[in-house]
N, C-alpha and C positions, 0 to 999 in steps of 0.2 A: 504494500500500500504506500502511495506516495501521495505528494498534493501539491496544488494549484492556486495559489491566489488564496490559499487555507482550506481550498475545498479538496477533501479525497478524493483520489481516482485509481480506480483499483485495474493493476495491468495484467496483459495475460504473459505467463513467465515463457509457459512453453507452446506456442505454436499446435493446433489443433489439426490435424491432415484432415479434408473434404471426408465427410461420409462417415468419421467416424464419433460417436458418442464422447461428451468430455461433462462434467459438474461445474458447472457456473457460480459465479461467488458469491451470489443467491442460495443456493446450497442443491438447488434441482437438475435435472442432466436433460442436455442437448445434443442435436446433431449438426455436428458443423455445415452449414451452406444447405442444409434444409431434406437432402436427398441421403440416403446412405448407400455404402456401395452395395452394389447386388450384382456383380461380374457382368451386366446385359447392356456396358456401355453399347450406344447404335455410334454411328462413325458420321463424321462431320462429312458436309459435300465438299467433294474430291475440287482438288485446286486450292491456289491463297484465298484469303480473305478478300472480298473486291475491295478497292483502293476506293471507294467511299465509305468504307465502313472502319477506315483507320482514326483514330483518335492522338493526339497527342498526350506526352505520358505527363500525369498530372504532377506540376511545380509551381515557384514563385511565392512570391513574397505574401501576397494576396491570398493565395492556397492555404499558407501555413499559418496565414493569421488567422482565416477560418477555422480551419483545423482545430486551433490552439481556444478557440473559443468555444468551439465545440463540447470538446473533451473536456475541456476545464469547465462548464458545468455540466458533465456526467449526461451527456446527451447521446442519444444514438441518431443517425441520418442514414435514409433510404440508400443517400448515396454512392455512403460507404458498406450499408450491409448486403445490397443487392447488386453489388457489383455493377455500379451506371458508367458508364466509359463514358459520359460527360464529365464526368467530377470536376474535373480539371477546368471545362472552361468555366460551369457555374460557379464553384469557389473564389476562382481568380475575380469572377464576375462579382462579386460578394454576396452572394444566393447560397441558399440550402434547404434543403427536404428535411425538416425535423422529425425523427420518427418516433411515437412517443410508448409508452407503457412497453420499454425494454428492448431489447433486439430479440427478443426468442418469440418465435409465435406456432400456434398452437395448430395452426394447417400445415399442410406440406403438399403443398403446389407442384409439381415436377416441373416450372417452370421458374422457380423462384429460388435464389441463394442465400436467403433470409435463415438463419437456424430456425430448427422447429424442437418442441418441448411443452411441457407443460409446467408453465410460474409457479402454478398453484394458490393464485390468487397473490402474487408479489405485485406491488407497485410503489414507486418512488414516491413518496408523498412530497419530498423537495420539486419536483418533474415542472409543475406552472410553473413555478417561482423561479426556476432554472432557467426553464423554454422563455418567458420573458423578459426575462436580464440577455439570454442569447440574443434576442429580437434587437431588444434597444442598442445592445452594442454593437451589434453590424447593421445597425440604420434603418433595419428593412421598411419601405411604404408597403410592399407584398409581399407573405411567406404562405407557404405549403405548408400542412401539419399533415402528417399519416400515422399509421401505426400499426403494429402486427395485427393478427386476428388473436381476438384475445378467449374465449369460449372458455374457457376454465371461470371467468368472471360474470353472475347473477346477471349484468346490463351489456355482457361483451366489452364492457371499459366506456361505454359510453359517459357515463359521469366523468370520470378522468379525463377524457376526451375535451369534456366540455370543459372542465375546469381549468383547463390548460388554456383554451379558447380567452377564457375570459380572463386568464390573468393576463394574458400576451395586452388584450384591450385595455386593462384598466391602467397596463403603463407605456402603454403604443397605441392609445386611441385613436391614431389616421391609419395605422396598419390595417389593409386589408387582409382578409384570413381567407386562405381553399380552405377547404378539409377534405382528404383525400381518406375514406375509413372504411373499418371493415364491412361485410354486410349485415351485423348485427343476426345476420340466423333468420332476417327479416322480419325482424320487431320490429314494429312502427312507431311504438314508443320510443326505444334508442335512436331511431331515427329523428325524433321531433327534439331529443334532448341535445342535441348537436346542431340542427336549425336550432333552435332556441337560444343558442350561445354567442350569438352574433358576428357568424362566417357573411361571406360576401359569396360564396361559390362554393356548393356541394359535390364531391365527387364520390363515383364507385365504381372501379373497373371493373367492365363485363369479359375483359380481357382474350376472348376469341370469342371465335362463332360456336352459334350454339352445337353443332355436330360435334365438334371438337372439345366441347367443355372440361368432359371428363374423358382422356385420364389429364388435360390438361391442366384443369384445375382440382383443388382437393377435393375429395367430394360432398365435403360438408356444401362447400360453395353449389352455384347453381346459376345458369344465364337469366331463365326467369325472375329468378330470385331478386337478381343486380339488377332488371329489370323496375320489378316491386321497389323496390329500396328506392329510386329514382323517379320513380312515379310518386309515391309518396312523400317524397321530398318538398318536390313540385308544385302539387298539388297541397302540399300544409303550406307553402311559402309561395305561391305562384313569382312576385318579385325574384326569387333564389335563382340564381345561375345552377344548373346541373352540368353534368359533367364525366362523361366516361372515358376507356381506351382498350386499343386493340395490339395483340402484337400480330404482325404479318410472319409468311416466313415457315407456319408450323403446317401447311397441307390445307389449308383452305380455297375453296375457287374464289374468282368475283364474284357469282353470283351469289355466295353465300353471303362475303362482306358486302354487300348492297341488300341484302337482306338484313342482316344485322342491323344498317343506317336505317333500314325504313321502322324496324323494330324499337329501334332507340327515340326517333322522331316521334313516333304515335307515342311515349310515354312523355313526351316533351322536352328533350335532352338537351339541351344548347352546346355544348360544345363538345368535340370531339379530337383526341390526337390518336396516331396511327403511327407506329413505329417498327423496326425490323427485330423479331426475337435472336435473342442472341445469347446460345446455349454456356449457362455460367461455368461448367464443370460435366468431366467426361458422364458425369451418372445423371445428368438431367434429360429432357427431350435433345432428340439430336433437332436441328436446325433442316429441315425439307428442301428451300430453295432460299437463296438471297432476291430477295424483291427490287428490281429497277428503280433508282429514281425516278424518272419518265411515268413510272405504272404510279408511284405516289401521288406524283404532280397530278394523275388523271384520278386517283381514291380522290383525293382534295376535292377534286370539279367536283364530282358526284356528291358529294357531302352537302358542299353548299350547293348545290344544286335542288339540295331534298329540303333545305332551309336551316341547317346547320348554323345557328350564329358564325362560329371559325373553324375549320379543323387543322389543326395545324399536323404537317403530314409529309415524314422523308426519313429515310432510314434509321438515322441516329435521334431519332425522336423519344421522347421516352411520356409518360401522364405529367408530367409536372414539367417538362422542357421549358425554359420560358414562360413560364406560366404566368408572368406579370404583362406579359406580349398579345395578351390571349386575343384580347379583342381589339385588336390594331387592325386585323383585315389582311395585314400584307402575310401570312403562314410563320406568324413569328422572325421576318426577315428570311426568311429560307428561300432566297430568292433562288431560278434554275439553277443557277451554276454555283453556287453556297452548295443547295444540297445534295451535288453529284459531287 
């Protein structure tokens, strides 16, 4: 145990290898990056990575001061636990995905790097008070809040959620808030308790097409479900921006993903992003095809075409990419040649 500015920060001594089980300083056991191995790695598509799907490796002076604010109030971020190959330029940018109630979560997506475990009902009660002192000192006008699925917890964490919400506001009153949360198991309760908290933008990833759900998603989750959760949203807050995402890439046609946009539309969905999956670790989904720029640029048409406030939509795109960008109109700056 070490500290920061007086605050603990407890390090991990030894290095965790993907897939295997380790006891967190929580005292409950997890799986590292969320998958375990099961010898059935599938094999990436044959060839390099395409030369738009390269990232710079995250540095700078800017990085490190995120970083260092990060950690130093015992914060977890999306960015760092689900392996985003943006990191680099949002940090530098002075941006971050707050991820809240822990890094462990209690699904296990085979598309997500996130540890999976069971808290057992653990939660940081310092976590607002943390998350809003983060807020203020890196300036933010708009942040993202997310956080694992939490299902071990009576509300899914929804209280926490909220509470977090509202500290951020009571010392970052022009801070706009996403909230990017679980599906609550689609209580519409927990859903009202996070509207209530005064977010600017509700989000829930439906995250593929429904054919695809499971084994993509864990299967507590559900397409319908993200669905319900979104409509409800909506329809308790009609003002409320909604908000989903897709990843391309895992074996879906068009005509599914335009099915999906028209599904999302009839629930009322305003915004939407589209991104290339990109397999964290050999024991997750393999990766089916790399999706063209060109084929984004035309997802995009289609989107607003169905009435989509934005969708912002190119390979390296992720739910929260720029997500202070959202309603600019131009694709978050992703102009053609940016995003090939």
């Amino acid at each position: 145990m070490t500290e920061f500015k007086g605050i603990p920060v407890q390090i991990q001594r030894k290095p965790v290898p993907s897939g295997e089980k380790y006891r967190t300083a929580q005292g409950f056991s997890a799986i590292r990056d969320g998958v375990k191995r099961t010898g059935r790695a599938g094999a990436f598509p044959s060839g390099p990575k395409p030369l738009w799907l390269r990232a710079p490796m995250p540095a700078g002076p800017k990085f490190e001061a995120v970083r260092s604010i990060v950690r130093g109030h015992r914060l977890s971020t999306v960015c760092e636990e689900a392996h985003c190959p943006n990191i680099g330029e949002c940090w530098n940018a002075g941006t971050a995905t707050l991820l809240l109630m822990g890094s462990v979560c209690t699904r296990a997506c085979r598309f997500c790097a996130v540890d999976t475990g069971n808290p057992r009902g653990w939660l940081d009660p310092e976590e607002p008070a943390n998350a809003a002192r983060t807020v203020a000192l890196m300036g933010l006008s708009y942040v993202v809040l997310t956080s694992v699925n939490r299902d071990d917890l009576p509300d899914g964490g929804a209280g926490h959620f909220a509470a977090c919400v509202r500290a951020i506001k009571s010392e970052n009153p022009h801070t706009a808030i996403e909230a990017l949360t679980p599906d609550f198991q689609g209580v519409s309760a927990d859903v009202e308790t996070v509207v209530d908290s005064g977010i600017e933008v509700y989000a829930q990833n439906v995250e593929t097409v429904e054919r695809l759900t499971h084994p993509v998603r864990d299967p507590r989750a559900g397409y319908r479900q993200t669905l319900k959760v979104l409509e409800h949203a909506k329809r308790y807050r009609p003002s409320l921006l909604t908000k989903t995402s897709l990843m391309l890439g895992l074996g879906e046609t068009a005509d599914e993903l335009f099915t999906a946009m028209d599904d999302l539309r009839a629930v009322g969905c305003d915004l939407l992003t589209l991104g290339q999956y990109l397999r964290p670790t050999v024991h997750h989904l393999p990766v089916v095809r790399f999706v063209t720029p060109d084929e984004f640029a035309r997802f995009r048409e289609a989107a607003i075409s169905r009435g989509f406030r934005e969708c912002v939509s190119g390979p390296m795109v992720r739910s929260s990419y720029r997500a202070e960008r959202a309603l600019e109109g131009s694709n978050c700056g992703l102009a053609a040649g940016e995003a090939s």
